[in-house]
C-alpha positions in Angstrom: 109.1 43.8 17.3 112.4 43.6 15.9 112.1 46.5 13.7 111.2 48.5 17.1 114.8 46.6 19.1 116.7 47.6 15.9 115.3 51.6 16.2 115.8 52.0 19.9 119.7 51.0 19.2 119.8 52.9 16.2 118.7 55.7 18.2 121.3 55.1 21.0 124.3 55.7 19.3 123.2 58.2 16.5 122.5 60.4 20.0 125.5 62.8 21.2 126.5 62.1 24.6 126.0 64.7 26.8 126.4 64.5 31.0 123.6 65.3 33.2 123.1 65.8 36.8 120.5 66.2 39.0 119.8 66.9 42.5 120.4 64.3 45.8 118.3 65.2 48.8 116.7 63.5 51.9 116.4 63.6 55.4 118.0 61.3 58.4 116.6 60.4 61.4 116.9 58.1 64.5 115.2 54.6 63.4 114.2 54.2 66.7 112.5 57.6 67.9 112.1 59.4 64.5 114.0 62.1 65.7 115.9 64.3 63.0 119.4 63.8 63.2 121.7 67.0 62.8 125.4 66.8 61.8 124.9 63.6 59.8 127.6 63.3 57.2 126.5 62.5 54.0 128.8 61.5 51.1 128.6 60.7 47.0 130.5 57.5 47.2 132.5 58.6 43.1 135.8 57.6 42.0 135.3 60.0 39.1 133.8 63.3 40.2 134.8 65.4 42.9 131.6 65.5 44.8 132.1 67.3 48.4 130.2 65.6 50.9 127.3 67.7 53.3 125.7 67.9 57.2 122.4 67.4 57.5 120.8 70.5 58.9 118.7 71.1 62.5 115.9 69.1 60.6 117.8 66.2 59.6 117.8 67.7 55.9 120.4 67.5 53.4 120.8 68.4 49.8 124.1 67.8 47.5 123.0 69.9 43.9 124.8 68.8 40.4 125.5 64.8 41.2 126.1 63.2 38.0 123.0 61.1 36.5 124.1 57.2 36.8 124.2 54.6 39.4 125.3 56.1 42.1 126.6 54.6 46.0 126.2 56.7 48.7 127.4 56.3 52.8 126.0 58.0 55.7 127.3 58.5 59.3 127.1 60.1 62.6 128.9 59.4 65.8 127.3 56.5 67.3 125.2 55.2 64.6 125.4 52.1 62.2 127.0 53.3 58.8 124.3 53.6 56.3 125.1 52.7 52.6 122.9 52.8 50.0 124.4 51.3 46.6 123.6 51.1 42.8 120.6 54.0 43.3 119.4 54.8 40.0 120.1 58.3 39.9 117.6 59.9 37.0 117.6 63.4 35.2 114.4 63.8 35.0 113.3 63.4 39.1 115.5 64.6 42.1 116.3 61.3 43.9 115.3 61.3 47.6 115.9 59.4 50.4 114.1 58.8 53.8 117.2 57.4 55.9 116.6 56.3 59.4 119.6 55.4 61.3 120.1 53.0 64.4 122.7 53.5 67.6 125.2 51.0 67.9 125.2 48.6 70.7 127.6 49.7 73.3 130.1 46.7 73.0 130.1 46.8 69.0 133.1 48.6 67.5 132.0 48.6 64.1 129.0 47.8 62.0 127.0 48.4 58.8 123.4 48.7 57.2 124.2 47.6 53.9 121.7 48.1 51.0 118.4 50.0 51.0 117.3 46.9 49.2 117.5 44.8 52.0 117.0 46.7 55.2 113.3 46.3 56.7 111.1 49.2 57.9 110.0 47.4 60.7 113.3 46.9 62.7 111.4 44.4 64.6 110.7 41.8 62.8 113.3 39.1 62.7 112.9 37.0 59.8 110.5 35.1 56.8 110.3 38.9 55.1 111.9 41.5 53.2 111.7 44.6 52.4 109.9 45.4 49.0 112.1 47.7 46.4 109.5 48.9 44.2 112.3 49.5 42.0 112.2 45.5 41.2 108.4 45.9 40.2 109.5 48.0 37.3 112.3 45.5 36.6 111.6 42.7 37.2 110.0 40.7 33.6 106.4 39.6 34.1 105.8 41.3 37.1 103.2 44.1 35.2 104.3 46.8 37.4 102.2 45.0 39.8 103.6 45.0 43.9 101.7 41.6 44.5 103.3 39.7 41.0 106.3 41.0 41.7 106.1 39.7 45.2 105.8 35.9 43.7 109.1 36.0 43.0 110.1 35.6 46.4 110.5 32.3 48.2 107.3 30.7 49.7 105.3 32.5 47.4 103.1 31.0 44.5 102.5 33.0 41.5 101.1 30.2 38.8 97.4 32.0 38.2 97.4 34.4 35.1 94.4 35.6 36.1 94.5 37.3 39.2 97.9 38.3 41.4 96.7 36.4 44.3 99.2 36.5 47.3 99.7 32.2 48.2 102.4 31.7 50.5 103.6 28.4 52.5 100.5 26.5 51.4 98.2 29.4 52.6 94.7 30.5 51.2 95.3 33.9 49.7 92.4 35.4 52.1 95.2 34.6 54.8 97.2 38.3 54.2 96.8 41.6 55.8 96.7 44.4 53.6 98.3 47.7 55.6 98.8 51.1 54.0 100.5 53.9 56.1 99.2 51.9 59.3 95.9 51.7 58.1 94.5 47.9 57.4 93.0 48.1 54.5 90.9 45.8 51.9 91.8 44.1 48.7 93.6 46.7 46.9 92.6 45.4 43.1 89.9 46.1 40.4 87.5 43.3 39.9 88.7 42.2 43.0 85.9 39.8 45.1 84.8 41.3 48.2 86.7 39.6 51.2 89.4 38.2 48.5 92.7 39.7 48.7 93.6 39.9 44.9 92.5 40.2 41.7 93.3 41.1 37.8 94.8 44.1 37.9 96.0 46.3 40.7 94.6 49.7 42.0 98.3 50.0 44.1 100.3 52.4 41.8 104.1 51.6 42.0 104.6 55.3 41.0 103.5 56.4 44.2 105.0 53.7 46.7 107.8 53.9 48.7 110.5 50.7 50.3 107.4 48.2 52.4 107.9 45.2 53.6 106.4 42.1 52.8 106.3 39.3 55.3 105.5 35.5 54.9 104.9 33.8 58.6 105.6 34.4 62.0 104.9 37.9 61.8 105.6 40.3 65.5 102.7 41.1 67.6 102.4 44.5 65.9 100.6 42.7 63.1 97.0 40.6 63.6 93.8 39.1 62.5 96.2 37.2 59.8 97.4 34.0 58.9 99.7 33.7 56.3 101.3 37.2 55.7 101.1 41.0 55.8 102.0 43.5 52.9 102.8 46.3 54.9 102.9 49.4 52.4 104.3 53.1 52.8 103.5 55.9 49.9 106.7 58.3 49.4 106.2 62.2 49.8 106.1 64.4 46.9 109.1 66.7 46.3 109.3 69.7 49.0 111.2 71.9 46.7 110.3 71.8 42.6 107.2 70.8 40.4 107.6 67.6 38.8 105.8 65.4 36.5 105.2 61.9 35.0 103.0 60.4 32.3 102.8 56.3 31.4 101.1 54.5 28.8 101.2 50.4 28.9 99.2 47.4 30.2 98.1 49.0 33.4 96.4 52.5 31.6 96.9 55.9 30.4 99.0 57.7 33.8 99.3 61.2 34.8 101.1 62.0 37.5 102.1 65.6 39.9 104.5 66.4 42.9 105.4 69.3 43.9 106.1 71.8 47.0 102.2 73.3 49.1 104.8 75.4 51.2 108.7 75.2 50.0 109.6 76.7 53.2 107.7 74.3 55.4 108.8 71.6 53.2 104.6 70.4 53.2 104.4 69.0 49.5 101.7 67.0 47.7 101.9 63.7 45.6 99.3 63.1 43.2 98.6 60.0 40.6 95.6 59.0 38.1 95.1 56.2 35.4 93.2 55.0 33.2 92.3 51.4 31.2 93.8 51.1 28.2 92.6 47.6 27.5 89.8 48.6 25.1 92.7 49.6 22.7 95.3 47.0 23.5 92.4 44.6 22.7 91.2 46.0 19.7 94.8 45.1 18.2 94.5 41.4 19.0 95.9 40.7 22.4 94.3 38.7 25.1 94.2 39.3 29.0 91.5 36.2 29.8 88.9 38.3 29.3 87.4 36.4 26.2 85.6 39.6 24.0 84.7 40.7 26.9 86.6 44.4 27.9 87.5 45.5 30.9 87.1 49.3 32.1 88.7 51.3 35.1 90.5 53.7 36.6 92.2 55.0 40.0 93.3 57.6 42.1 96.5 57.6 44.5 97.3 60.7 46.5 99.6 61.9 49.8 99.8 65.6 50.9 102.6 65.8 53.5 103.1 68.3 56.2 106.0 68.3 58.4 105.8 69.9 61.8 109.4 70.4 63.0 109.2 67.1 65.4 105.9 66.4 64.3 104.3 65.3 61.6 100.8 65.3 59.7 100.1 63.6 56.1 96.5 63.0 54.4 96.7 60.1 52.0 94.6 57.5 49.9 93.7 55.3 47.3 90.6 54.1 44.9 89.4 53.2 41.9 86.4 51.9 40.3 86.2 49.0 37.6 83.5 47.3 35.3 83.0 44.4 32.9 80.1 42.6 30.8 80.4 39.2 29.5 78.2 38.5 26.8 76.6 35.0 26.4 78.5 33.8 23.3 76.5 30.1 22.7 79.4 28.4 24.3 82.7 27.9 26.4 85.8 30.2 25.4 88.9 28.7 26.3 90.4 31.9 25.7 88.1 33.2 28.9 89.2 33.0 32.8 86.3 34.5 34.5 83.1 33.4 32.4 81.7 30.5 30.5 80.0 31.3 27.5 76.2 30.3 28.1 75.5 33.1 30.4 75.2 36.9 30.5 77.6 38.5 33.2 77.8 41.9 34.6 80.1 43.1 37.5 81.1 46.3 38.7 83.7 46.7 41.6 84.4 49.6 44.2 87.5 50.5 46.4 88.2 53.1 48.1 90.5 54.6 51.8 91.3 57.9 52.6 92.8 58.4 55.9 95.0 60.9 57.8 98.5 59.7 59.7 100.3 61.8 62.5 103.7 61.6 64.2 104.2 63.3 67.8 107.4 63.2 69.5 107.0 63.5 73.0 111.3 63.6 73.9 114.1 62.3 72.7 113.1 59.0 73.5 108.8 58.7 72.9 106.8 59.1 70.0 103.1 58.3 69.1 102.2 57.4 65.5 98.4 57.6 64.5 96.7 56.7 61.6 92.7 57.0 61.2 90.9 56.5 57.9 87.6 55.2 56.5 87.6 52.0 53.6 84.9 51.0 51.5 84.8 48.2 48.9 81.7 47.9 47.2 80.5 45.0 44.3 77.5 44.5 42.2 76.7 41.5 39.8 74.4 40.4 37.7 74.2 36.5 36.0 71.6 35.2 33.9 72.1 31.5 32.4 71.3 31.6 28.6 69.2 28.9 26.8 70.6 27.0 23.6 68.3 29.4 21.3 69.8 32.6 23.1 66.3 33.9 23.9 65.3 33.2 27.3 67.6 34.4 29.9 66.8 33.1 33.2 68.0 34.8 37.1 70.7 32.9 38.0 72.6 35.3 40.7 71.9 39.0 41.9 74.5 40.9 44.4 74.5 44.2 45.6 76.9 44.8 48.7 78.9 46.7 50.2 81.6 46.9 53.3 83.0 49.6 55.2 85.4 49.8 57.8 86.5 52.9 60.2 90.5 52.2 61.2 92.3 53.8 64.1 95.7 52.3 65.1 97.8 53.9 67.2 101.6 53.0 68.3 103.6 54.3 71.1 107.0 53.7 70.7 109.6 54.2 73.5 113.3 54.4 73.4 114.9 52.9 76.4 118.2 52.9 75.3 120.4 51.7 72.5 120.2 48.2 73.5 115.8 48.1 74.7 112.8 49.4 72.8 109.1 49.3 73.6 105.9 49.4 71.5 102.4 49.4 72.6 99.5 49.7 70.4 96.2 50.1 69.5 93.6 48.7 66.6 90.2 49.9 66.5 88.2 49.0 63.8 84.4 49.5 63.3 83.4 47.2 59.9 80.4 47.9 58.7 78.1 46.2 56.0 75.1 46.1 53.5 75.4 42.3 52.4 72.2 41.8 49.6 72.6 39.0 47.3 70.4 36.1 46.0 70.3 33.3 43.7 68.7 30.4 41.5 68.5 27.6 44.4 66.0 24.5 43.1 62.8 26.3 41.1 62.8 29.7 43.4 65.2 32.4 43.5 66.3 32.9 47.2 68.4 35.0 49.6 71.7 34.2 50.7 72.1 37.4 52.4 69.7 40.1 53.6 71.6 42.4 56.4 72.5 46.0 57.3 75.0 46.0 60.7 78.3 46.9 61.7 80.5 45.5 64.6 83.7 46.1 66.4 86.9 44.6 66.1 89.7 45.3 68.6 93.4 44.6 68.4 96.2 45.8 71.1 99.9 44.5 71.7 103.3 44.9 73.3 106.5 44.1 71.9 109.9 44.7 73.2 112.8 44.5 71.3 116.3 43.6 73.0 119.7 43.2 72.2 120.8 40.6 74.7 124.4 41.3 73.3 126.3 42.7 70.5 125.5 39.7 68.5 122.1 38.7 69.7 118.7 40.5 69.1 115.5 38.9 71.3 111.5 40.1 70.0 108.9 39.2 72.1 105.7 40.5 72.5 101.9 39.9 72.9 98.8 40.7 70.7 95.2 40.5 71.4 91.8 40.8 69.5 88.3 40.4 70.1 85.3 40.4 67.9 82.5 42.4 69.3 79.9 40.3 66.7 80.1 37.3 69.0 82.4 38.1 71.3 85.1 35.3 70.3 88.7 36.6 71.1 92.3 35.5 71.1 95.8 35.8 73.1 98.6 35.6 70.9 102.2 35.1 72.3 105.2 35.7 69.8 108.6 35.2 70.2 111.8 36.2 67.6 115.5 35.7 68.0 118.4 35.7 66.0 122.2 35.3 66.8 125.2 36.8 64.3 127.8 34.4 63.6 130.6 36.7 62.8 130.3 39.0 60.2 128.7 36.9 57.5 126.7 34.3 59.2 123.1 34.8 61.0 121.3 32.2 62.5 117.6 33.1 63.7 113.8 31.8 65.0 110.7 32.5 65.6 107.6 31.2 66.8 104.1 33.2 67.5 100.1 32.4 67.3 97.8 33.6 64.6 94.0 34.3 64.7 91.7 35.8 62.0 88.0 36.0 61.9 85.9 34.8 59.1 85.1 36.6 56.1 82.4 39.0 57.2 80.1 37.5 54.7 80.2 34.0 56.0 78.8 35.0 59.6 76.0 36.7 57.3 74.4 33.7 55.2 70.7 32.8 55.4 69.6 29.5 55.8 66.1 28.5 56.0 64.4 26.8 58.7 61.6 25.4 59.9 61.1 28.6 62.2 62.2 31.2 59.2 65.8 32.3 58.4 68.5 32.3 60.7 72.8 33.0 60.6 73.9 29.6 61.4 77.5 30.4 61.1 77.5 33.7 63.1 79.2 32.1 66.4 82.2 30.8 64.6 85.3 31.1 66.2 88.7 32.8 64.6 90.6 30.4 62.3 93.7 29.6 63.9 97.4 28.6 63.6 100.9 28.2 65.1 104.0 29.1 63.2 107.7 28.2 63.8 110.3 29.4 61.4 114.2 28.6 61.6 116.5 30.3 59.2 120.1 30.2 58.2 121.8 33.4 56.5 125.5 33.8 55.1 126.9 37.2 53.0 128.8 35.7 50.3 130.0 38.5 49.7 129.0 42.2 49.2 126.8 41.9 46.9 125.8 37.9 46.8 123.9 36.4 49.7 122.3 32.6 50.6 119.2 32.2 52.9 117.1 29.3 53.7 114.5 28.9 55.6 112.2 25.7 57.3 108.8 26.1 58.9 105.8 24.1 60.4 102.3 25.7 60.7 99.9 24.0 62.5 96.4 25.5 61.5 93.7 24.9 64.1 89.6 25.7 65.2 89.3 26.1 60.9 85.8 26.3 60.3 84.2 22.9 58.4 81.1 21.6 58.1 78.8 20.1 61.0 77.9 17.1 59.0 81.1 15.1 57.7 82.0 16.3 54.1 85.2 17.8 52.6 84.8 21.4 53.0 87.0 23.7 55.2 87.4 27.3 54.8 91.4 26.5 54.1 90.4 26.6 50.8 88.2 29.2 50.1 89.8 32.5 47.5 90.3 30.5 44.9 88.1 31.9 42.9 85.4 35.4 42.6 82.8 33.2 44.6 80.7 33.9 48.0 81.8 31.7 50.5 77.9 30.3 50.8 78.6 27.1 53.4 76.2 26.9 56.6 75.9 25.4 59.5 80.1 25.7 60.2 81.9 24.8 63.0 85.5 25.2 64.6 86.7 21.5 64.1 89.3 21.5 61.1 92.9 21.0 61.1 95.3 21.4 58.6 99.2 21.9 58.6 102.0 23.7 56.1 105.8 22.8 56.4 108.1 23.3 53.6 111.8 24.3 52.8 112.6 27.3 51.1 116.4 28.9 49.4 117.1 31.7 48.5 120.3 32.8 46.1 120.4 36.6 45.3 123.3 39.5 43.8 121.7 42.6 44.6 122.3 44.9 41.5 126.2 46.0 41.3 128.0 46.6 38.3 124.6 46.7 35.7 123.9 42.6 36.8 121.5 41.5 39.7 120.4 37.8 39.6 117.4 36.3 42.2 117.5 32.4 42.5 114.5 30.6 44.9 113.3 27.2 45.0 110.6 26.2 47.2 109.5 22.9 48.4 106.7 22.4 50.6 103.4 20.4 51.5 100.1 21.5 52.3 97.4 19.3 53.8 94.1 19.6 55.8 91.2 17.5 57.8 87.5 18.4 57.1 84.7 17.1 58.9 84.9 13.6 57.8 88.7 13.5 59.5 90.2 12.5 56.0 94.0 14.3 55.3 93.6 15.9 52.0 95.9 18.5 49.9 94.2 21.6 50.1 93.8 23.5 47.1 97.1 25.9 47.1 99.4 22.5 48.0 101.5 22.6 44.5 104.5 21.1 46.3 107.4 23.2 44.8 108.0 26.3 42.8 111.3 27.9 41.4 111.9 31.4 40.1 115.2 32.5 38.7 115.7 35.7 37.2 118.2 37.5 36.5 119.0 41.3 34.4 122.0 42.9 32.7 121.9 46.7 32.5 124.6 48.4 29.8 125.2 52.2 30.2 125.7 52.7 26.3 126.9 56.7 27.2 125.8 59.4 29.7 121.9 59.8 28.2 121.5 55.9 27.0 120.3 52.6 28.7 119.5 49.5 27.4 118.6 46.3 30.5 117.4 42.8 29.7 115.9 41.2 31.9 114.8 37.5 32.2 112.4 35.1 34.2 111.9 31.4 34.3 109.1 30.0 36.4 108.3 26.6 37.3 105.8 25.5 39.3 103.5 22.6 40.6 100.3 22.4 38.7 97.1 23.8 40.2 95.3 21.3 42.7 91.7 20.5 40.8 88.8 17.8 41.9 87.7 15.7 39.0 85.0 15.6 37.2 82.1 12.8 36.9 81.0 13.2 33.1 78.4 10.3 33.5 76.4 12.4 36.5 77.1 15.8 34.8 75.1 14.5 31.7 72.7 13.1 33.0 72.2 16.6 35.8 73.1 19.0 32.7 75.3 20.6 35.2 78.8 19.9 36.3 78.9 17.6 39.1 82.1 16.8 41.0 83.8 13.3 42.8 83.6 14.9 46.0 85.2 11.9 47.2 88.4 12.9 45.1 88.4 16.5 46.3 91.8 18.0 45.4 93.5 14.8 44.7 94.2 16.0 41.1 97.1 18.6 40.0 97.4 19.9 36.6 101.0 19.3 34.5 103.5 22.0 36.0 103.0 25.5 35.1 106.3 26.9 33.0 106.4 30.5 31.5 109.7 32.3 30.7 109.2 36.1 30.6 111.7 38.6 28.4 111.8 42.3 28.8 114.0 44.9 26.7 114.1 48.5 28.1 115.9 51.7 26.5 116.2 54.6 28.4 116.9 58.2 27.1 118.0 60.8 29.4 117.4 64.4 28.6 119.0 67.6 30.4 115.1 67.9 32.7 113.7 64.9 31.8 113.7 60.7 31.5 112.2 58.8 28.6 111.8 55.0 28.8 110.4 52.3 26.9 110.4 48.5 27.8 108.4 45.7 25.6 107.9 43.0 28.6 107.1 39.6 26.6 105.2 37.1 28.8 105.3 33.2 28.1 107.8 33.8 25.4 107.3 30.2 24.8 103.7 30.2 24.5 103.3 27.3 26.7 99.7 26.2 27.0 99.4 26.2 31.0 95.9 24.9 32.3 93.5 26.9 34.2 91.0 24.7 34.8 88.6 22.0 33.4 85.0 22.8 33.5 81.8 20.6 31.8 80.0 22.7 28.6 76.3 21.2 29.0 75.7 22.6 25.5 78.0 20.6 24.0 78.1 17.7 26.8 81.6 17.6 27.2 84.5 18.2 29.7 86.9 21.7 28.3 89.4 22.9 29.0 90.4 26.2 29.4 94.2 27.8 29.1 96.0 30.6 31.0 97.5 33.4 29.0 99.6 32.4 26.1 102.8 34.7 24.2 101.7 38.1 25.9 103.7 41.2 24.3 103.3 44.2 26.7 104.4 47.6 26.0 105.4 50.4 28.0 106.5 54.1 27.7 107.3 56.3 30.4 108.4 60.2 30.6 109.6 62.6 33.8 110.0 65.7 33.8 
């Protein structure tokens, strides 16, 4: 490794300087109505260079050829419009930069005002706090993070990230199952390979970061725009391909072998296509000695992103999707590896993963003030398993679980947007979803092998709200709005008020609020499960209700100055109508995605409680002069009631977690970078109910004090991350390389304790130690 540090800076200055420039381009429009914007100036913010500035055309386009390659700032303005400023783009050789700029009126009364930052300005200009939007910049710099949207999204405050094994979303106390999933305004299922059906995370992500453009990511009182969700939404947008030239990318590292195309369909109707594949290359990166949980066992997949783009004048028409397929076998190996996340080692496993949407999204301005946005797609997600227990000779395998299933889901959502005036806007929408389902699975219960699920269906589920956004004055911003959905399956329903509000204090201090009720349904396979009777089978949980909750978030915001801010933020959830047990035990459906397994619980009612409240800081320096730093400490507690009435922690309560990371970036000459970047994590330990050796002896199986459910936590999870990246630019193309190294401490985290009835005897099993990963990545 230090031979490789030593060549890259070797290679840095034995390189002639030499400038480069590249291309600027992008199109501004009204934030509000989507309408182009002509006459916009747009201007190269350089002390240096002499760069003149440009109008956006009748289309809103602009274009400003030969800017310098670099970090470059840039301002926009029109007339009555917020300033726009963009700062510290990374400006490449190898790609045009381009930039989707939507601009918003001033209020009448305001003299002056600013968007500051494409880093920090939401999409969604109506959501008033608890979210940010999501630079997918940061995934590729940001240490640890894998390239990975969701890892990189633990880095923000409220959100847990101490599971090596899968890049779970667990925010405020929440069970990871709580988060919508939206792409292009389609919601969408658990975008990750070897991802359990109904989870929402996984190992390794099919979301390409290659293809993504600015989201937002949300973490409580969402607007009414967003349902059936309870702790968060990752709302996702895919950038357009390049109208006007052909251009390429290839990437090797811990994610796969990547090809990807962008280019023009017509150049003069601006229509252009975006295209992205990738391969595993864990087979080889294992077959060198590192480990990713997997014990011997090797994961295979691969995936498919793609967007083909079709501008209309005012309207507009785009075909997108994502997919991918995955598969692994884990081979009995006589006994437990602690090296191994996902298997113990007296058992044969085989499991083999499906995701897939495809869906088509148009814009249609009716005026200057009205627009409809559609999006309709199709999503499928499909899983088989197969796991036989192995005897101490290795001979006999014996049936312990068999799944085949599948889900699919046909999404229209539809939002009409109206401009009042610069002050009022209005939103009504539409959510149509038709889930449908081939649930077939069975396992080892007593002597027989038995059905938990046997079904072929589909159902309905309807969503519709109205928001309206108003600017009570040039200083205060109120959201209100409604949403509503019904389950056709058994016809349970919900009204959802939500309320946002926040008040500028001068130019550096905001003050805000916001308050709204959450419903989601169950997890489609928990309506499903079989239970036998006296009279047959029957679906004893199929009349549950929606899980429930009530959020109130307060939040205090102060511009250090241009570059450092402070936000913190204090909430209360109050979850309600959770679905536990009939008979008094521990269990509540709070807890459930913690792990691959079926949520196979019957008889369930709508009687458990539980509540979330925590305080959360947030210390950040966007990236200015090559240094960006992100400081957040959380504190929080998470607690619910089962059946019996006892207050418990539920299993994601870890109390606190603190992230700080920060990056230096040094411009050796006009064609080298070198960035470091650094992350220290610390967080509480994983929540875990003992276990009773005596009764697990004498049962040969692991047997639990129920009684001590979740009462347990593991020592504090710790990793410190390191990442050194060199980047080479060429006159039509950009080479980088990073080596990202995870855990540079090795610390010996704990994943879990589990009871080896070969050996008799409680093990333990670790989460990744010192993980080296290695990247390369050209475009040209």
């Amino acid at each position: 490794m230090k031979f490789i540090l030593a060549s890259l800076i070797l290679l840095c200055f034995n390189l002639q300087a030499q400038d480069y420039h590249q291309t600027v381009k992008g199109r501004v429009r009204d934030g509000q109505t989507t309408i182009s914007i002509k006459g916009a100036k747009v201007e190269i913010l350089d002390s240096i260079h002499s760069i003149p500035f440009v109008l956006t055309d009748e289309n809103g386009y602009f274009q400003i050829d030969s800017v310098p390659t670099g970090r470059i700032n840039i301002r926009i303005t029109y007339q009555s419009y917020l300033e726009y400023l963009v700062s510290n783009l990374n400006h490449e050789s190898g790609k045009e930069t381009y930039l989707e700029v939507e601009l918003y009126e001033r209020f009448t009364e305001l003299k002056a005002g600013k968007i500051k930052g494409k880093s920090t300005t939401l999409n969604n200009s109506n959501i008033t706090l608890s979210a940010r939007a999501f630079n997918i910049d940061d995934t590729k710099r940001f240490a640890g993070s894998r390239n990975d949207p969701a890892r990189m999204a633990s880095n923000f405050a409220g959100v847990v990230g101490n599971n090596d094994s899968r890049n779970d979303i667990i925010i405020r106390g929440n069970s990871p199952q709580g988060l919508l999933w939206r792409l292009e305004g389609l919601d969408i299922p658990n975008p990750s390979h070897f991802g359990a059906m109904g989870a929402s995370g996984g190992p390794v992500t099919i979301l390409n970061n290659n293809v993504l453009a600015k989201s937002d990511f949300l973490t409580g009182a969402f607007p009414s725009m967003y349902g059936n969700a309870s702790a968060g939404v990752f709302d996702l947008q895919m950038r357009e391909g390049n109208k006007d030239k052909f251009e390429f990318t290839g990437q090797i590292g811990f994610n796969g072998f990547e090809a990807g195309a962008e280019g023009p369909i017509n150049r003069s109707k601006k229509s252009s296509f975006l295209i992205n594949y990738r391969y595993s290359t864990l087979a080889v990166l294992q077959k060198i000695g590192l480990n990713f949980g997997t014990g011997t066992a090797i994961p295979y997949y691969q995936d498919l992103s793609f967007k083909l783009n079709f501008p209309m004048g005012k309207h507009n028409l785009s075909f997108f999707g994502i997919g991918g397929f995955s598969n692994i076998h884990f081979e009995n190996s006589g006994q437990t590896d602690s090296s191994n996340f996902y298997s113990t080692g007296n058992q044969d496993l085989k499991y083999k993963t499906t995701m897939g949407v495809t869906g088509v999204s148009y814009t249609h301005v009716l005026n200057s003030k009205m627009y409809i946005r559609s999006s309709l797609g199709f999503t499928y997600t499909g899983v088989k398993t197969l796991v036989d227990s192995v005897s101490n000779d290795n001979l006999i395998r014996i049936a312990q679980y068999r799944d085949n299933s599948s889900a699919n889901n046909i999404v229209l959502n539809s939002i009409f947007n109206y401009k009042i005036n610069a002050a009022k806007q209005f939103n009504l929408g539409i959510n149509v979803q038709n889930p449908g389902f081939k649930f077939h699975d069975s396992a080892q219960i007593g002597n027989s092998f038995k059905p938990l699920r046997n079904i072929n269906g589909n159902t309905f589920l309807l969503q519709g709200y109205a928001n309206m956004k108003y600017k009570l004055s040039p200083y205060t911003t109120l959201n209100t709005g409604l949403h509503y959905q019904g389950l056709k399956l058994n016809g349970t329903g919900a009204i959802e008020p939500r309320i946002g509000i926040n008040h500028q204090l001068g130019n550096f201090d905001k003050i805000s609020f916001a308050s709204g009720f959450h419903s989601q349904i169950q997890n489609m396979q928990t309506y499903y499960l079989l239970i036998e009777t006296n009279n047959g089978f029957a679906y004893t949980n199929k009349n549950l209700g929606m899980n429930k909750s009530v959020h109130f978030v307060a939040a205090y915001e102060k511009n250090i100055t241009r570059t450092w801010r402070f936000k913190t933020e204090a909430y209360y959830q109050y979850l309600y109508n959770i679905a536990v047990t009939q008979s008094p035990s521990y269990y509540s459906t709070i807890n459930e995605g913690t792990d691959f397994n079926r949520p196979n619980t019957d008889s369930l009612v709508n009687k458990g409680t539980g509540f979330n409240y925590g305080l959360e800081f947030t210390l950040e320096k966007t990236f200015s002069k090559g240094f960006y730093m992100l400081n957040t400490i959380s504190l929080y507690q998470s607690k619910y009631k089962g059946s019996n009435g006892e207050l418990k922690n539920t299993a994601f309560n870890g109390n606190y977690v603190g992230n700080v990371l920060a990056g230096k970036e040094i411009k050796l000459n006009s064609r080298n970078t070198l960035s470091f970047d650094s992350k220290i994590a610390l967080a509480g330990g994983r929540r875990y109910t003992p276990i009773d050796i005596n009764r697990s002896i004498i049962e040969n199986k692991q047997v639990l004090y129920s009684e001590l459910t979740f009462d347990k936590s593991f020592k504090p999870y710790f990793r410190v991350d390191f990442k050194v990246t060199y980047k080479l630019s060429g006159k039509k193309m950009t080479q980088e390389w990073f080596i990202d190294i995870q855990n540079i401490s090795n610390r010996k985290n704990i994943f879990l304790e589990s009871y080896d009835p070969l050996r008799k005897q409680i093990v333990t099993q670790y989460q990744l130690g010192l993980f080296p990963n290695f990247n390369y990545r050209i475009i040209f």
